[in-house]
C-alpha positions in Angstrom: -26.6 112.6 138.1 -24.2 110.5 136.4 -23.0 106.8 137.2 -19.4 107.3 139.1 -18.5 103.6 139.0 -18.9 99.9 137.9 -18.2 96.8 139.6 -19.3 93.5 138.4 -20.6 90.7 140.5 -19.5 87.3 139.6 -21.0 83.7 140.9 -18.6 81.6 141.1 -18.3 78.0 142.5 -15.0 78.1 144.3 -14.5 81.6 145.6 -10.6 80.7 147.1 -9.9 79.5 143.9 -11.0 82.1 141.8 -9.7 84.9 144.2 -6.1 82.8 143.3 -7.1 83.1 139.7 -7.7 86.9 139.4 -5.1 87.7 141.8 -2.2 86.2 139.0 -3.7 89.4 137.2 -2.7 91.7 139.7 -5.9 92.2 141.9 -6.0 91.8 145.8 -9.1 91.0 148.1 -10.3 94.7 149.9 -12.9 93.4 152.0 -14.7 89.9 152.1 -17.5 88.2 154.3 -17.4 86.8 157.1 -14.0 88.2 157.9 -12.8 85.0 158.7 -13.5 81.5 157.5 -14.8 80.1 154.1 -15.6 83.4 152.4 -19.1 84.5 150.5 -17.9 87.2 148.8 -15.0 89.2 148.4 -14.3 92.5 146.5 -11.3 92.6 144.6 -9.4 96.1 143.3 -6.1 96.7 141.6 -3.9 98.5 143.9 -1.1 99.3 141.2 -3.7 101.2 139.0 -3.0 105.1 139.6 -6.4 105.2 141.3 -7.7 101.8 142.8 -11.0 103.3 143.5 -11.5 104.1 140.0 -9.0 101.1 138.4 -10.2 98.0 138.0 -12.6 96.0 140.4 -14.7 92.7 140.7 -16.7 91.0 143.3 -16.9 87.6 144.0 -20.1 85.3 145.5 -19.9 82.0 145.9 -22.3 80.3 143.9 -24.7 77.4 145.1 -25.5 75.6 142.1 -23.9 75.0 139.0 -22.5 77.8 136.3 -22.5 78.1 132.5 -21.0 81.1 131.6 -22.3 80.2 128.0 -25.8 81.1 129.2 -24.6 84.0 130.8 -23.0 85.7 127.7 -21.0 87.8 129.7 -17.3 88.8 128.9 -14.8 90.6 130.4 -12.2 93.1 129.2 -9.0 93.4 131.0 -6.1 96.0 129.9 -3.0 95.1 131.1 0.6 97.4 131.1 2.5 94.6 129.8 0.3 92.0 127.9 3.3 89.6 127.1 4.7 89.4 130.3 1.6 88.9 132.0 0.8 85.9 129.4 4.2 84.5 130.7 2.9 84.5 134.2 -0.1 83.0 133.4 1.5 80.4 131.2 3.9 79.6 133.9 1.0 79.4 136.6 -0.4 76.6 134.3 -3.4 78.5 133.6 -3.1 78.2 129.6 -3.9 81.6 128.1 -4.4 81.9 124.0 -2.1 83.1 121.7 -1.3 87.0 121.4 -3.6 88.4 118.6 -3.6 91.5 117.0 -6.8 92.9 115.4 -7.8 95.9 113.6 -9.3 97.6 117.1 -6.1 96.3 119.2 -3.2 96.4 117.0 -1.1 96.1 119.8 -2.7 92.6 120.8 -5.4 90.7 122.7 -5.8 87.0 124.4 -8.6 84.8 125.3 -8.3 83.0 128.5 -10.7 81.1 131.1 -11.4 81.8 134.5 -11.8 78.4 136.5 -15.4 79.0 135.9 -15.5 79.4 132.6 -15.7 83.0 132.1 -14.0 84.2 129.0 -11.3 87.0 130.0 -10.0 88.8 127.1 -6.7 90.5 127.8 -6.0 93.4 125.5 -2.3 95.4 126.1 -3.1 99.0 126.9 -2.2 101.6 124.9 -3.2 105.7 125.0 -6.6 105.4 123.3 -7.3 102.3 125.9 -7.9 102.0 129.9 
């Protein structure tokens, strides 16, 4: 029987911050723990993709020690309906995204950005042939 989903775990040291972070790209928190007070985790989904259960999502846990992404070598893809305008966003949120590239595989263009832990987020504008 096939896999019907994928949702990445993240540590992460500062879980409020972070949830701020990916919510500038659209996602909202679904469910979190406890329900109140300093969270541990939280799920986050997209509720603007035509079908949040199978859009976009990412959990969050609050790390204990420290993170280096580096070791990690993990990175994420994000597709996004309006690349330029969401780099605006981000640039006016302070949050410092790279400059719009355009490769061979994503003519229509691609950024690098960090999360505030470090991650490396690449945000590619979707197209027919993408998510």
């Amino acid at each position: 029987m096939p896999v019907t989903g994928l949702v990445p775990m993240i540590p992460v040291l500062n879980l409020e911050q972070s949830v701020e972070f990916y919510e500038l790209l659209g996602f909202v928190v679904g469910n979190r723990m406890p329900r109140e007070g300093p969270m541990h985790w939280a799920w986050l989904f997209a509720p603007n993709a035509p079908d949040w259960r199978r859009g976009p999502n990412l959990m969050l846990t609050r790390s204990e020690g420290a993170i280096d992404p580096a070791i990690r070598g993990v990175l994420f893809y994000f597709y996004a309906t309006d690349l330029v305008a969401l780099r605006g966003e981000l640039e006016s949120a302070g949050r410092n995204p790279g400059p719009i590239k355009y490769p061979d595989h994503l003519p229509k263009g691609e950024l690098a950005i960090q999360d505030p832990d470090g991650y490396c987020l690449m945000l590619a504008q979707s197209d027919h042939d993408t998510p």
